[in-house]
C-alpha positions in Angstrom: 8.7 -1.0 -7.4 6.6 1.6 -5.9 7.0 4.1 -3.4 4.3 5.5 -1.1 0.8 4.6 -0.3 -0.9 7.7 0.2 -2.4 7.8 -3.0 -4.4 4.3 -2.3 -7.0 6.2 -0.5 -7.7 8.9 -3.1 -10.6 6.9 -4.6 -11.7 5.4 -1.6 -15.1 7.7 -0.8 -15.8 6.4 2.7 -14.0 7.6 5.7 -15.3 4.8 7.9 -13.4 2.4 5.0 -10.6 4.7 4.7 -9.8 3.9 8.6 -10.4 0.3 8.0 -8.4 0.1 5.4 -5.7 2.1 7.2 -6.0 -1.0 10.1 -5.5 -3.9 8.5 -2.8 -2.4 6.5 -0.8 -1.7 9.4 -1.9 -5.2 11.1 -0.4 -6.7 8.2 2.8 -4.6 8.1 3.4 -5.6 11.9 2.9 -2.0 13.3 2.4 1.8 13.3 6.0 2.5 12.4 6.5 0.8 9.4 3.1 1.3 7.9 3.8 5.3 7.9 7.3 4.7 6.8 5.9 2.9 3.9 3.2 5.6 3.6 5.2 8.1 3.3 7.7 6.7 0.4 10.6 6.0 3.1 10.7 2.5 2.0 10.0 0.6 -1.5 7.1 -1.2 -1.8 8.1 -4.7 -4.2 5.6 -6.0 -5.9 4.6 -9.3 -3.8 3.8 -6.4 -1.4 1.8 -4.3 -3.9 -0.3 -7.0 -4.9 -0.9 -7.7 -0.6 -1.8 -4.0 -0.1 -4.5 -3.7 -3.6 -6.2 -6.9 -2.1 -6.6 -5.3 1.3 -8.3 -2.9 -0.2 -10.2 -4.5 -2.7 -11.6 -6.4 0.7 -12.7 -3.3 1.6 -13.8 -1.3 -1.5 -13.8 -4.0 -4.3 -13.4 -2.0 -7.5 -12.0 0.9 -6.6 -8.2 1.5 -8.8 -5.7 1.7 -6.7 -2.5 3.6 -7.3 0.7 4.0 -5.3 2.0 7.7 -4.8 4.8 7.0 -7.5 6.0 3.7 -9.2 9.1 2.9 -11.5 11.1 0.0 -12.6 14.1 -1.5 -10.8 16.2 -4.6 -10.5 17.1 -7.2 -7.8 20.7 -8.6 -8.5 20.7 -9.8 -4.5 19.2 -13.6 -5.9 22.2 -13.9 -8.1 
């Protein structure tokens, strides 16, 4: 799991891709709201949704490593 998205942009050099980057995360997270609240660590990020957010922005700045402001293991007993 990880937890906040702040850190994605630390290697991103461009503040014209920073903002697009910034877009088409919260397009794909459905609105303003939730993008911050995952932004700023108020909700977990799973891992389907980690691998969503590096592709964004390897479609933006392919290359670039992209971290997540912390990460740490955890389990899901809810499919048993």
């Amino acid at each position: 799991m990880a937890q906040g998205i702040a850190a994605v942009y630390k290697n991103v050099q461009y503040r014209e891709v920073r903002t697009q980057i910034r877009l088409a995360l919260t397009a794909h997270l459905g609105s303003k709201g939730t993008y911050y609240r995952y932004k700023d660590g108020e909700r977990l990020i799973n891992p389907k949704l980690q691998q969503e957010i590096i592709d964004i922005v390897h479609r933006f700045a392919p290359g670039i490593e992209v971290n997540f402001d912390k990460t740490f293991e955890d389990y899901d007993f809810t499919g048993l």
